[in-house]
C-alpha positions as CSV (number, residue, x, y, z in Angstrom):
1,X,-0.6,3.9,22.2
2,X,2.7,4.0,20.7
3,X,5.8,2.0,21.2
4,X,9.5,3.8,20.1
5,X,12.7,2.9,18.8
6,X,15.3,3.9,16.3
7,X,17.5,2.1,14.0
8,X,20.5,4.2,14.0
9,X,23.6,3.7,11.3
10,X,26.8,4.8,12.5
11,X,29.3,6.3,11.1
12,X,32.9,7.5,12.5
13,X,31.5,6.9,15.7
14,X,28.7,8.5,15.8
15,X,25.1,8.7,14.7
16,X,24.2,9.7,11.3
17,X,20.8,8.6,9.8
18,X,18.2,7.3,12.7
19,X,15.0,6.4,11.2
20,X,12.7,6.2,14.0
21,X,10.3,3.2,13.8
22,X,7.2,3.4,16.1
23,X,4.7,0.9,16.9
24,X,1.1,1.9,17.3
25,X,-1.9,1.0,17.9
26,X,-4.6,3.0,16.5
27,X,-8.5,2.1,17.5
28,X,-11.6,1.2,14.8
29,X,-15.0,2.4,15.6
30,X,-15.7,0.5,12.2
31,X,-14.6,-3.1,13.9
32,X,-14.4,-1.8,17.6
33,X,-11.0,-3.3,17.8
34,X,-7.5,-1.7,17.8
35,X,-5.4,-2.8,15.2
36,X,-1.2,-2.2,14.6
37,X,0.8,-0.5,12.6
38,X,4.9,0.2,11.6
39,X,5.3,3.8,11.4
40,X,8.7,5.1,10.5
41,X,10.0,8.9,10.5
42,X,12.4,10.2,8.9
43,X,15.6,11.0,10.5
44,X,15.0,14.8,9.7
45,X,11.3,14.6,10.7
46,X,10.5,17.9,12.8
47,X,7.2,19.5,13.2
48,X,8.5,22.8,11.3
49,X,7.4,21.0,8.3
50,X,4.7,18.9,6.5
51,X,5.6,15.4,5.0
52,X,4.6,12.9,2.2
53,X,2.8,9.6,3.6
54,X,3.2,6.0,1.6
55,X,1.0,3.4,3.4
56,X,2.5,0.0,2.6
57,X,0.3,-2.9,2.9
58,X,1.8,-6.5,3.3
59,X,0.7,-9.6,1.8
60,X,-2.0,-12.1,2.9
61,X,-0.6,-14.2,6.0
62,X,2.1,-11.4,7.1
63,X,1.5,-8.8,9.5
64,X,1.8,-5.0,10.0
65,X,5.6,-5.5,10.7
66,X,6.6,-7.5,8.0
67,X,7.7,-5.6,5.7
68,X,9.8,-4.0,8.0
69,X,11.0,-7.1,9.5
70,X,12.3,-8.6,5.9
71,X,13.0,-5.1,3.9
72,X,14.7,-3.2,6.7
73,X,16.5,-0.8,4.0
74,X,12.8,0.9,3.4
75,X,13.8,2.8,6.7
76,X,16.7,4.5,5.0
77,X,14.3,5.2,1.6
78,X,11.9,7.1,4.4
79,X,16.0,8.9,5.1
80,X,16.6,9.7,1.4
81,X,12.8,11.3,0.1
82,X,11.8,12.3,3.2
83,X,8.4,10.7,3.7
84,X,6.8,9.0,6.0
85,X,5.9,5.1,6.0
86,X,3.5,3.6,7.4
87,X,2.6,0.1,7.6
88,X,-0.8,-1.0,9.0
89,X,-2.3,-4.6,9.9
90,X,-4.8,-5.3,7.2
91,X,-5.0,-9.4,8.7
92,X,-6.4,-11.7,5.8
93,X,-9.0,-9.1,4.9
94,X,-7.5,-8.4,0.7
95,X,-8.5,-4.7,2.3
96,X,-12.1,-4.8,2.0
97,X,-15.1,-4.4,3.4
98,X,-16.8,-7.8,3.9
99,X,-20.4,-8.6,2.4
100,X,-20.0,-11.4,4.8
101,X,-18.8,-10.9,8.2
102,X,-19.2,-7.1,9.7
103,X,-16.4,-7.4,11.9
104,X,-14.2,-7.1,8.7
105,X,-13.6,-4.0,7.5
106,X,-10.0,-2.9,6.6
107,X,-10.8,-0.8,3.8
108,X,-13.2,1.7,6.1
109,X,-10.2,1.2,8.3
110,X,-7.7,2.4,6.2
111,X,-9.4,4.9,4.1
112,X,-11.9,6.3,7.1
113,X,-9.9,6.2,10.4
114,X,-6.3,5.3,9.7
115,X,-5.3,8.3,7.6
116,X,-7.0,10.8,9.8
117,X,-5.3,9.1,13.0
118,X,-1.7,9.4,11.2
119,X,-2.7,13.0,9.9
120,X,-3.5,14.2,13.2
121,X,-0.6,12.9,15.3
122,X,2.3,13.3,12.7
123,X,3.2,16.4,10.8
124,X,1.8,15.3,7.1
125,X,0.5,17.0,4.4
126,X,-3.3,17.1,5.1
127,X,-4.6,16.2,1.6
128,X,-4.6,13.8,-1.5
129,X,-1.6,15.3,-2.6
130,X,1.1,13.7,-0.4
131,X,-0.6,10.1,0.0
132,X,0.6,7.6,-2.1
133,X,-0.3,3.7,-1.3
134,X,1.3,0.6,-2.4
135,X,1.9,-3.1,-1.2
136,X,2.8,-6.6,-2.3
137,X,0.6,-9.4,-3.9
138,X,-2.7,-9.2,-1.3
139,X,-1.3,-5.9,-0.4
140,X,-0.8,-4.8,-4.3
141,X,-4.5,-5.7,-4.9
142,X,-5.5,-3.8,-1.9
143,X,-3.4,-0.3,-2.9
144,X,-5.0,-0.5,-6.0
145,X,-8.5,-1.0,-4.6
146,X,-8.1,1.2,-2.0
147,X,-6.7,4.6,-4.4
148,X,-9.1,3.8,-7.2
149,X,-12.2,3.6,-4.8
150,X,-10.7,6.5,-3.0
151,X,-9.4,8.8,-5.4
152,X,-10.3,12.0,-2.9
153,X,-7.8,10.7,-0.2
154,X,-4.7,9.1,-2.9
155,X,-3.3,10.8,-5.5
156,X,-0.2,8.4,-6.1
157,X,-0.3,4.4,-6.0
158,X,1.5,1.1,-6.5
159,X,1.5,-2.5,-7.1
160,X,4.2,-5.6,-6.7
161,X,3.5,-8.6,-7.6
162,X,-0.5,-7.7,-6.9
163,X,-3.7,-10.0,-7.1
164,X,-5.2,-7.6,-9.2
165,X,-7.9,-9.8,-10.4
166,X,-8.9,-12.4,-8.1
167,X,-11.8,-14.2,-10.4
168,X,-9.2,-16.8,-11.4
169,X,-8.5,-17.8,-8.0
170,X,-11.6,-18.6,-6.5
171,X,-10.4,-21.0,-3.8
172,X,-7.2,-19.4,-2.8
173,X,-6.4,-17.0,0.0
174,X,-9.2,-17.5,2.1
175,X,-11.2,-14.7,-0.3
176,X,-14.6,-17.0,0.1
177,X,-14.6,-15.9,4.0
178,X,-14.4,-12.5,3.2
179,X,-16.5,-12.2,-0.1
180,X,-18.3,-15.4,0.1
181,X,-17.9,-18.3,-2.2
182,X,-17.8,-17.3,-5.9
183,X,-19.8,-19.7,-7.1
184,X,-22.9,-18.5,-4.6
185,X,-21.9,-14.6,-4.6
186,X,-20.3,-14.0,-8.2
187,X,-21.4,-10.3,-8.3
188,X,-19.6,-9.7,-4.6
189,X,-16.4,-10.9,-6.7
190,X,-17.0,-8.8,-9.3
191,X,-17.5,-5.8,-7.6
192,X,-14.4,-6.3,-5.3
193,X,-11.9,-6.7,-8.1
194,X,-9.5,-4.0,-8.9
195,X,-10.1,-5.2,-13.0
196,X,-13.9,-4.2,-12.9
197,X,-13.0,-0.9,-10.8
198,X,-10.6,0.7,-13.9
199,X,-13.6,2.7,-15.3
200,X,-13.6,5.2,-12.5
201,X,-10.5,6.1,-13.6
202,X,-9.7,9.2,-15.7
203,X,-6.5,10.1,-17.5
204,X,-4.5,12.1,-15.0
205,X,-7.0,11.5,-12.0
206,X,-4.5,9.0,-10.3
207,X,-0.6,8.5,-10.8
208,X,0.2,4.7,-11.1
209,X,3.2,2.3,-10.9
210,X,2.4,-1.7,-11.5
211,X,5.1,-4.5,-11.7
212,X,5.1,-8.1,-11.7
213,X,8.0,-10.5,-11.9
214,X,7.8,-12.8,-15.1
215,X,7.7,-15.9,-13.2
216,X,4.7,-15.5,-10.7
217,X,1.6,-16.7,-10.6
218,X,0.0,-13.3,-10.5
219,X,2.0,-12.1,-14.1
220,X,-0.8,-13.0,-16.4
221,X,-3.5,-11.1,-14.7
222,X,-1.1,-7.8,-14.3
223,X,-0.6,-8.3,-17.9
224,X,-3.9,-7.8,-18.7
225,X,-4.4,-5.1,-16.5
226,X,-1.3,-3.5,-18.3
227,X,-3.4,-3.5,-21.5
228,X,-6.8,-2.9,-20.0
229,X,-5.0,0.8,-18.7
230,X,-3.9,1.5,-22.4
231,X,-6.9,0.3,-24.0
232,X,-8.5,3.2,-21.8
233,X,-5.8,5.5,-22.1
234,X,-4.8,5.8,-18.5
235,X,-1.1,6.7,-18.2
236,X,0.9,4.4,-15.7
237,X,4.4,2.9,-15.3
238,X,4.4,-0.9,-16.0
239,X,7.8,-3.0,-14.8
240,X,8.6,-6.1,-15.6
241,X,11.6,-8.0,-14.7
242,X,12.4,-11.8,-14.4
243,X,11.7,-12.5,-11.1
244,X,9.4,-15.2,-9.1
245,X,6.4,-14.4,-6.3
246,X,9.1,-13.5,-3.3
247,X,11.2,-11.3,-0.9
248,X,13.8,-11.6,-3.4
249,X,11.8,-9.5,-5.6
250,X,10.2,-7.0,-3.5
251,X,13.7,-6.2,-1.9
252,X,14.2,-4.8,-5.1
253,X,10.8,-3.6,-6.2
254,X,9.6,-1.5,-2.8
255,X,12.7,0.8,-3.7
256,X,11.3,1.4,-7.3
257,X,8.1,2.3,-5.9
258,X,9.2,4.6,-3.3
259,X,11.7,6.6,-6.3
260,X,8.2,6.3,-8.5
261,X,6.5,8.2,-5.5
262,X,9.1,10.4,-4.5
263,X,9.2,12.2,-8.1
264,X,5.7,12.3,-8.0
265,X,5.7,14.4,-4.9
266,X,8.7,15.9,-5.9
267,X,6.8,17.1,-8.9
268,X,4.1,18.4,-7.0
269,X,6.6,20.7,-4.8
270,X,7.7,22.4,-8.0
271,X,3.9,23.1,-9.0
């Protein structure tokens, strides 16, 4: 089911770049439930050609329209590159599949039934090569996750502010109701944490952009993620600016991504 409307900005009168912003619902055999998402088009989108897809995942406590709710500019990024975004519900899950509870699964959502859904009703380009996947703090943990784990379906991802090691925080976030408390299931927390997951990387094998503002909570473990990457010699983009665990920041930061991604497909277009 899909829902449609357009932002439209005019100039002299008229209409000039309409991003259309659909609503949709898209069903999981995985959790038997159907489950939103934000998809927006580009103004140019026609089915003569195939388009770029960024999935951007929100934070923990927000929803599948957040992001374009309190960043309403990323409709005229999806103008400008010519890609499409799309924003799905991932609820409090941190994007995984829970050892604990069956009826979570986001991350057999995303990966397994989400992307073939948006490939099959949208005019996309059908392979690794034009899928890039970022997102903010719960969401930055969960791009990561996701595109390491899934290297065959990503070839370009992204991080803001992202809990990318969530073994300091073992009370927060509600991450005991998906992977169990740590101090009873330590090896589900190890196993679910995008530090442990970096030796299934290769140089080259995934194209990566991380940032963290200096004042948030999450900068120390991005930090050591930073060096954990060039410890192993796996080429990414790391940004740091002053900047504190908010909307303030990723107004600014989702744009960075999006120009990170855009070259990267850009790139591939020349190839």
């Amino acid at each position: 089911m899909k829902y449609f409307f357009s932002i439209c900005f005019l100039v002299s009168g008229f209409c000039g770049l309409c991003a259309t912003v659909d609503t949709v619902e898209v069903f999981s055999s995985s959790m038997q439930k159907k489950i939103k998402a934000v998809v927006i088009l580009p103004s140019a989108y026609t089915t003569a050609k195939e388009y770029p897809v960024i999935y951007l995942l929100h934070g923990f406590g927000d929803t599948y329209a957040t992001w374009v709710n309190n960043v309403p500019s990323i409709k005229e990024d999806a103008d400008t590159y010519h890609f499409i975004i799309v924003c799905p519900d991932g609820a409090r899950s941190w994007y995984f599949d829970s050892p604990q509870n069956a009826s979570v699964r986001y991350e057999t959502f995303i990966a397994k039934e989400l992307v073939p859904w948006v490939d099959q009703q949208y005019k996309t380009i059908k392979n690794r090569k034009g899928r890039g996947i970022t997102g903010l703090s719960m969401g930055g943990h969960g791009a990561l996750y996701l595109s390491i784990k899934h290297q065959d379906i990503f070839a370009v991802a992204g991080s803001m502010s992202g809990g990318v090691d969530i073994r300091p925080f073992p009370k927060n976030w509600e991450l005991a109701s998906v992977l169990g408390t740590y101090a009873r299931q330590p090896e589900e927390w190890e196993r679910h944490t995008v530090m442990n997951l970096l030796p299934l990387l290769t140089a080259g094998s995934l194209a990566l952009t991380i940032e963290c503002g200096t004042g948030d909570f999450f900068y120390e473990v991005n930090q050591k993620l930073h060096h954990e990457l060039l410890y192993r010699n796996i080429p990414h983009d790391y940004t740091i600016r002053p900047g504190e665990h908010n909307w303030q920041y990723w107004d600014n930061a989702v744009h960075y991504q999006f120009l990170f991604m855009h070259r990267f497909f850009k790139n591939l277009v020349k190839t």
